[in-house]
Every structure is written in C-alpha cells, then in structure tokens.
C-alpha positions, 0 to 999 in steps of 0.5 A, a space after each residue: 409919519 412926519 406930516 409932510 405930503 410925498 409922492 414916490 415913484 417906481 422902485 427901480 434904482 438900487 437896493 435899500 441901505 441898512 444902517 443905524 437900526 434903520 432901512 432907507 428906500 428911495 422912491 422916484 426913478 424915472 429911467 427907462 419908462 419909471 415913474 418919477 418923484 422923490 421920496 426917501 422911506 426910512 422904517 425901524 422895527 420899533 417906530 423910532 
C-alpha cells in the first residue's frame, strides 16, 4: 500500500494487537527455526 518493499517472516511471536480501528501484526521471528525479517501489517476494515 505504502510503496515500500518488505519482506516477513514467520508468524510465530505474539498475537495481533487491536487499537485505534486498526490490527497490527508483526511478521520475522527467527526462534526455534522461524523465518526471520521485519514487517510490521497494519489493516482497517475501511482502507484508511
């Protein structure tokens, strides 16, 4: 959405956090054999 090229990881770390209308997710956990990277997904219901 934001033009910025990512790549995550596994989603192995804590659940998603809801604030603000918003759920945040983060993406790159490299324990216990996951794959690592950085992401932060942020979604709204209306696309703002």
């Amino acid at each position: 959405m934001n033009g910025v090229a990512a790549t995550g990881g596994a989603l192995d770390d804590s659940g998603p956090v809801v604030a603000g209308g918003m759920v945040f997710v983060n993406s790159g956990y490299a324990f216990m054999g996951g794959m690592p990277r950085n992401v932060l997904l942020a979604f709204t219901v209306d696309g703002r």
